[in-house]
ROSE-4610 file (N, C-alpha, C; in Angstrom, 1 decimal, always signed):
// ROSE-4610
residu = [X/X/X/X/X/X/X/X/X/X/X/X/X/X/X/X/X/X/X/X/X/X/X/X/X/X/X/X/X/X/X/X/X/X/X/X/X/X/X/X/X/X/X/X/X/X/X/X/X/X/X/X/X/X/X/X/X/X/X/X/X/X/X/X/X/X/X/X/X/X/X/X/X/X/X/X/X/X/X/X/X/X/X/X/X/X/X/X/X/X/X/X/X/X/X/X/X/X/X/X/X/X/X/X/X/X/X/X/X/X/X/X/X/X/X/X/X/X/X/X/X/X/X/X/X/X/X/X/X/X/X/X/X/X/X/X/X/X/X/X/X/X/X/X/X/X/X/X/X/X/X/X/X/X/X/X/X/X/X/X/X/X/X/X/X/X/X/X/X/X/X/X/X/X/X/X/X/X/X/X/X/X/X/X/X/X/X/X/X/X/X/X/X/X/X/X/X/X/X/X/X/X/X/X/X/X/X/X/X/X/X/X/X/X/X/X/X/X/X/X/X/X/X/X/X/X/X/X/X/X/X/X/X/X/X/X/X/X/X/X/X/X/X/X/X/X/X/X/X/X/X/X/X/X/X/X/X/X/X/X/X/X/X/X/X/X/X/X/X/X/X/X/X/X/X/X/X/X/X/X/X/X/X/X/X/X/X/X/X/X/X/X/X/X/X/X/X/X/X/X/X/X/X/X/X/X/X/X/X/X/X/X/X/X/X/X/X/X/X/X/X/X/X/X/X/X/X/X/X/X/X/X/X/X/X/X/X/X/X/X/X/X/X/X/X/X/X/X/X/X/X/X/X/X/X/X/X/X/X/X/X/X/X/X/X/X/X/X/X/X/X/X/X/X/X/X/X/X]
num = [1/1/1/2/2/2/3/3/3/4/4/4/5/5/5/6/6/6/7/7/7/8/8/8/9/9/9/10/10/10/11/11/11/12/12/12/13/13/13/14/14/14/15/15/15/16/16/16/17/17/17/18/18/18/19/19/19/20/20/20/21/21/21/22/22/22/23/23/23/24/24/24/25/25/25/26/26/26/27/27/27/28/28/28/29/29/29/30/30/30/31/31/31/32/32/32/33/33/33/34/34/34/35/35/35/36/36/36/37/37/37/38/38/38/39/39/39/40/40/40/41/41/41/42/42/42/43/43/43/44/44/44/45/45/45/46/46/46/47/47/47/48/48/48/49/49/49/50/50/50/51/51/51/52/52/52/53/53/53/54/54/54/55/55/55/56/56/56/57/57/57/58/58/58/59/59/59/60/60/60/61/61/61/62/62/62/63/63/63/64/64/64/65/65/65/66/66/66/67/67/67/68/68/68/69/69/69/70/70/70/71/71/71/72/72/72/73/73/73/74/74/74/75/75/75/76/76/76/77/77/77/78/78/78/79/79/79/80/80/80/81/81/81/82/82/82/83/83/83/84/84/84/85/85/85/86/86/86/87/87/87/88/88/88/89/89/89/90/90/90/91/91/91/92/92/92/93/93/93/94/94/94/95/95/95/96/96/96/97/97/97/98/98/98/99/99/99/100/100/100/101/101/101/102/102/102/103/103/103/104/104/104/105/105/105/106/106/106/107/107/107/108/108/108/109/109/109/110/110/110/111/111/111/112/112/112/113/113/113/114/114/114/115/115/115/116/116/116/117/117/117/118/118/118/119/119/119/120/120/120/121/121/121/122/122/122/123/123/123/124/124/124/125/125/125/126/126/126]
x = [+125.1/+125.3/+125.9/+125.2/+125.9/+127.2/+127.5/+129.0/+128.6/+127.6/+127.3/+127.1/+126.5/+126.7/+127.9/+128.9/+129.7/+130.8/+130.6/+131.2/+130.8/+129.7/+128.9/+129.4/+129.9/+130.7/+131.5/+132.6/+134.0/+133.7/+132.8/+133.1/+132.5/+131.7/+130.9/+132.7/+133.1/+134.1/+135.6/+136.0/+136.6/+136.4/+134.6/+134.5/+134.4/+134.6/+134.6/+136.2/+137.0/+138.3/+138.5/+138.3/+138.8/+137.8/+137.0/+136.6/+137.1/+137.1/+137.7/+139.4/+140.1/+141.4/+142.1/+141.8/+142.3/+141.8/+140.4/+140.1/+141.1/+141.2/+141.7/+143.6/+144.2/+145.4/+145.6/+144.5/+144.6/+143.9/+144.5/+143.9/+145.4/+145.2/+146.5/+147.6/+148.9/+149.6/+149.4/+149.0/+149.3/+148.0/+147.0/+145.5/+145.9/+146.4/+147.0/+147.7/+148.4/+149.5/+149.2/+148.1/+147.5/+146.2/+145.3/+143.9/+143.1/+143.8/+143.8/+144.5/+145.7/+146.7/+146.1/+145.2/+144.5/+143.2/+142.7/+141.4/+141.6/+142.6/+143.1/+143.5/+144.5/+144.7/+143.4/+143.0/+141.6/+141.1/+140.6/+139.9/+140.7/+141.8/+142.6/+142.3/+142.5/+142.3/+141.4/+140.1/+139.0/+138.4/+139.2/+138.8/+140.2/+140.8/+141.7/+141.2/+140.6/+140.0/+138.5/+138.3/+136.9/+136.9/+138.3/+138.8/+139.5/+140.2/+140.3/+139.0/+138.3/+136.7/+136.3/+136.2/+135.7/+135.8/+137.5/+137.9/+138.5/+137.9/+138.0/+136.8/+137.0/+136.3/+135.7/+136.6/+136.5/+135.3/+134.1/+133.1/+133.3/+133.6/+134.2/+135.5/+136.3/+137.5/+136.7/+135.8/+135.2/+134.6/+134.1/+133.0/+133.7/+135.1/+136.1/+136.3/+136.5/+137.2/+136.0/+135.0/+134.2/+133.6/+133.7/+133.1/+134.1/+135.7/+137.0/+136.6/+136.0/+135.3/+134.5/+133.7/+132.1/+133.1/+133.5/+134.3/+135.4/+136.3/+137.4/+135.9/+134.8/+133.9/+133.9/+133.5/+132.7/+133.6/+135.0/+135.9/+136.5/+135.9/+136.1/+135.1/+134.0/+132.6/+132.9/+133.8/+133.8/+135.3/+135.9/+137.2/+136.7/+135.6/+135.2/+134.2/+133.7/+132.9/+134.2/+134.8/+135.9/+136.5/+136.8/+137.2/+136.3/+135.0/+133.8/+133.5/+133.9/+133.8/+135.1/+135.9/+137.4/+137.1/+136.3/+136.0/+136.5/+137.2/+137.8/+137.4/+136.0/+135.1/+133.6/+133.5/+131.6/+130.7/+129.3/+128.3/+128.1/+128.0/+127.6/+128.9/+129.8/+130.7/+130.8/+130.9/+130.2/+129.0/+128.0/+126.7/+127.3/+127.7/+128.3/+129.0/+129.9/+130.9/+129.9/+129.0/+128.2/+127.4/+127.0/+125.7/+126.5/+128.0/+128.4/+128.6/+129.4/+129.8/+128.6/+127.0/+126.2/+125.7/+125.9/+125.8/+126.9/+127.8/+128.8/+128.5/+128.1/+127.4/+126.7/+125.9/+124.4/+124.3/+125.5/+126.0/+126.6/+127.8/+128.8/+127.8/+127.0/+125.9/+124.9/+124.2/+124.0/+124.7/+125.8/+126.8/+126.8/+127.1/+127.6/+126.4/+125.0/+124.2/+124.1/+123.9/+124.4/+125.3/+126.7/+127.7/+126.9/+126.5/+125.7/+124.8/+123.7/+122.6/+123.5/+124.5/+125.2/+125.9/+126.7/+126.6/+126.3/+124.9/+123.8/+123.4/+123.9/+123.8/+122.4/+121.5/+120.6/+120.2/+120.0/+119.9/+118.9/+119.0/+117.9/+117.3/+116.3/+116.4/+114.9/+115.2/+113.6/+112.5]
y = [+181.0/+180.1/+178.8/+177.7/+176.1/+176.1/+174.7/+174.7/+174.0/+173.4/+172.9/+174.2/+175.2/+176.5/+176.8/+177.0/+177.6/+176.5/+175.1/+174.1/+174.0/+174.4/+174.6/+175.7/+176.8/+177.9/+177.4/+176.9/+176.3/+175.3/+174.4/+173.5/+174.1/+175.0/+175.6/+176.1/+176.4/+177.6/+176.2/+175.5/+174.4/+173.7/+173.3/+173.1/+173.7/+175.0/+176.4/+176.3/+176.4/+176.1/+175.1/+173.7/+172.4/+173.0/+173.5/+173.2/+174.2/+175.0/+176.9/+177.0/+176.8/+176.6/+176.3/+174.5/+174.0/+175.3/+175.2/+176.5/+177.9/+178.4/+179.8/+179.2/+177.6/+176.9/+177.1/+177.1/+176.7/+178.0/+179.0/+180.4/+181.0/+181.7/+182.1/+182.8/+182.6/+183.4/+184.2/+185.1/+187.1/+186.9/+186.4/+186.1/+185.4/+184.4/+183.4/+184.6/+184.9/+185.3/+186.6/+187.1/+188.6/+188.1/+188.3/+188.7/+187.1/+186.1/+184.7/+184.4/+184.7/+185.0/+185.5/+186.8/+187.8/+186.6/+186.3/+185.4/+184.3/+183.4/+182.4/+182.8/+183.9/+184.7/+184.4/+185.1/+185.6/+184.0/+183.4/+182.1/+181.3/+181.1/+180.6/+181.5/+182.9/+183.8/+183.7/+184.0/+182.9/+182.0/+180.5/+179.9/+180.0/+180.9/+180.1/+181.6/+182.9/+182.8/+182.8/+182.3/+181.4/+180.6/+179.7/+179.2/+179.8/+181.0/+181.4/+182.3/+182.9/+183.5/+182.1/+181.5/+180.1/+179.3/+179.8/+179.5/+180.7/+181.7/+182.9/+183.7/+182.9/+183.3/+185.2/+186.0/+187.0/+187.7/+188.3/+188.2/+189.9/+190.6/+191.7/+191.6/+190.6/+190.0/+189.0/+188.7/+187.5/+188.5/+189.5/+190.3/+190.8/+191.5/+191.9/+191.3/+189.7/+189.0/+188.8/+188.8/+188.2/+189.6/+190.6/+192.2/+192.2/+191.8/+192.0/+191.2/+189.5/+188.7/+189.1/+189.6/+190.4/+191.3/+191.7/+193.0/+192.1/+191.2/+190.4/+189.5/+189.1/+188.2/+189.0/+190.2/+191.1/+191.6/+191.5/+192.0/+190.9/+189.5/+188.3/+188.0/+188.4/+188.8/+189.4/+190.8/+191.5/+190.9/+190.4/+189.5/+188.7/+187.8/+186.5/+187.2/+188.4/+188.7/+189.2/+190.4/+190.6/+189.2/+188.4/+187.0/+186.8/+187.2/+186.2/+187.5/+188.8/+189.9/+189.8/+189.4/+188.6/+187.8/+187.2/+185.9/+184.7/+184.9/+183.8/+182.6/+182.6/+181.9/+182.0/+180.6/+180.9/+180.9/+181.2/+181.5/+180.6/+179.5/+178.0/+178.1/+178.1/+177.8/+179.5/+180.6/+182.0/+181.8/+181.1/+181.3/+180.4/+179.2/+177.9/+178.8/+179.7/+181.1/+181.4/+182.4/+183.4/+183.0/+181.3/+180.9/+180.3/+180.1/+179.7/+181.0/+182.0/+183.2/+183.5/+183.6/+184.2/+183.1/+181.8/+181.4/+180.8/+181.2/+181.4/+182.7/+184.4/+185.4/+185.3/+184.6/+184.6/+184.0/+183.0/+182.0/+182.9/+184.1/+184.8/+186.0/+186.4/+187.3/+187.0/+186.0/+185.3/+185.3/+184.8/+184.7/+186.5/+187.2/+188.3/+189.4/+188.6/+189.4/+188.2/+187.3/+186.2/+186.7/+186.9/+187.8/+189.0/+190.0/+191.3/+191.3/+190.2/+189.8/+189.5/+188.9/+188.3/+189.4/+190.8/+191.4/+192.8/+192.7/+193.7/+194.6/+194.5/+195.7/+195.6/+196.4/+197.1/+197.7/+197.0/+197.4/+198.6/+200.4/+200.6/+201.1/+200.5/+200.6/+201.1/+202.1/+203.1/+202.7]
z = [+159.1/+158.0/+158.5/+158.1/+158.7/+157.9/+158.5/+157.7/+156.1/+156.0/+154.7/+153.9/+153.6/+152.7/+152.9/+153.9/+153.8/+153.2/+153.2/+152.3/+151.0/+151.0/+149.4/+148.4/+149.1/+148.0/+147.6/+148.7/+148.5/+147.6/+147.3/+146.8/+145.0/+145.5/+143.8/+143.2/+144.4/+143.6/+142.9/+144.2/+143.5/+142.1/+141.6/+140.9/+139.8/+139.8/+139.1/+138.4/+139.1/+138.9/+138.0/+138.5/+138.0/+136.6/+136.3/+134.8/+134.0/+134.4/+134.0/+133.9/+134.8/+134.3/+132.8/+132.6/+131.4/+130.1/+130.1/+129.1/+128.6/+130.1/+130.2/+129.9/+130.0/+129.9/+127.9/+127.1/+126.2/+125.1/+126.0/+124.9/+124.2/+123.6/+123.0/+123.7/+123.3/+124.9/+125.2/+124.1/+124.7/+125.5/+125.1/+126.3/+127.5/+127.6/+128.8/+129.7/+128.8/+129.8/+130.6/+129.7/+130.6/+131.2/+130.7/+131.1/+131.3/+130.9/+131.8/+132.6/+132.9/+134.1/+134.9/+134.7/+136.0/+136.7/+135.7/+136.2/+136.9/+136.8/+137.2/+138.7/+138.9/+139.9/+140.8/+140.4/+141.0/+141.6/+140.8/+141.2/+142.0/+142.0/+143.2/+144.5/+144.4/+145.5/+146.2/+145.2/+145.8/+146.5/+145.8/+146.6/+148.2/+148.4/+149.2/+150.4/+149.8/+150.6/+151.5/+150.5/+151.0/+152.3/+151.8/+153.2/+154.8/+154.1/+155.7/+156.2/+155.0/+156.0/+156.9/+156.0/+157.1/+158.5/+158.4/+159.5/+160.2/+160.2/+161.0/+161.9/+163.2/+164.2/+164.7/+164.3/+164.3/+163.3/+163.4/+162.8/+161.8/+162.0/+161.5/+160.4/+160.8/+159.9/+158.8/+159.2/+158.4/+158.0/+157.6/+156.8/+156.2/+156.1/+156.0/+154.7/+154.8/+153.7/+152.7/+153.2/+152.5/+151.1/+151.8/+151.2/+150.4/+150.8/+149.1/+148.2/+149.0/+148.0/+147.0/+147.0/+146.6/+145.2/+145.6/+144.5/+143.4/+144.2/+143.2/+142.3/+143.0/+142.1/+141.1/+140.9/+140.3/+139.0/+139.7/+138.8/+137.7/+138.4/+137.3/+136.5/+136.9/+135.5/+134.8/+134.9/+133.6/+133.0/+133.5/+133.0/+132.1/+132.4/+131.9/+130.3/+131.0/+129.7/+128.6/+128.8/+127.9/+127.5/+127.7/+126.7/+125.7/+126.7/+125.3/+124.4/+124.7/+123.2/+122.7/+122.5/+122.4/+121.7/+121.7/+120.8/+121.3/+122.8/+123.1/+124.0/+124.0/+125.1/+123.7/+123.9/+122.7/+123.6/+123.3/+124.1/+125.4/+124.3/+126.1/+126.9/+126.4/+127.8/+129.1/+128.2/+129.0/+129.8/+129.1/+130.0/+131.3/+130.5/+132.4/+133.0/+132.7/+133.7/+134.2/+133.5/+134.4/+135.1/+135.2/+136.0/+137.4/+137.0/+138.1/+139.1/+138.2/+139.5/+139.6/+139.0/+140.0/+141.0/+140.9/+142.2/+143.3/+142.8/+144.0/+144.7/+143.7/+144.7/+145.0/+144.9/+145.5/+146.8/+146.9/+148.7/+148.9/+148.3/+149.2/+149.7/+148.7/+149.5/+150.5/+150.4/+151.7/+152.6/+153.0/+153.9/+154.6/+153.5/+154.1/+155.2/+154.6/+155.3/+156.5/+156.5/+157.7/+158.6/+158.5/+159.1/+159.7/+158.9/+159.2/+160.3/+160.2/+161.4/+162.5/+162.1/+163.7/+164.2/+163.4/+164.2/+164.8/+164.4/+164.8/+164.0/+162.4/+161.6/+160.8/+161.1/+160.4/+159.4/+158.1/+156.6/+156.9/+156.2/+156.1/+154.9/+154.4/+152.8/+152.9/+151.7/+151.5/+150.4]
């Protein structure tokens, strides 16, 4: 993976943030302070580390970070959906959630089989 995809998540995921925050800033406390508290979590975690896979030369460590990545994404989908059966997110701004985290997985899955090719592992699928 060039450094431009690998600056392209970071920067999907930054932008992910800067819009998603104020939202999850302006929900009611007992939501804020739990299950938007968790997500916010997460998306900072995210992006920060997005940034040390990036700058970690070790290719095993870098698969490492990136495979917890894959699971915390996964676990902020079903975060992001429980808001919107909550009532607390309406359709259009859910769908801009869900179309972002599937393409921030769609580059962190890339990456990860990227990683995989580099070193030597062999998908075997039936």
């Amino acid at each position: 993976m060039n450094n431009y995809q690998e600056l392209s998540i970071i920067q999907r995921t930054h932008d992910l943030i800067q819009w998603y925050i104020p939202i999850l800033n302006r929900m009611p406390l007992d939501f804020k302070l739990t299950l938007g508290r968790r997500i916010m979590d997460g998306l900072y975690n995210l992006l920060e580390d997005l940034i040390r896979a990036k700058y970690t030369t070790n290719k095993q460590t870098k698969l490492q970070i990136l495979q917890k990545l894959n699971i915390e994404l996964e676990i902020m989908r079903h975060q992001t959906r429980l808001l919107q059966k909550f009532t607390l997110l309406n359709t259009k701004r859910y769908e801009y959630i869900a179309k972002a985290y599937n393409e921030i997985g769609t580059e962190l899955g890339g990456w990860i089989k990227h990683i995989l090719s580099q070193i030597g592992y062999v998908s075997h699928t039936f």
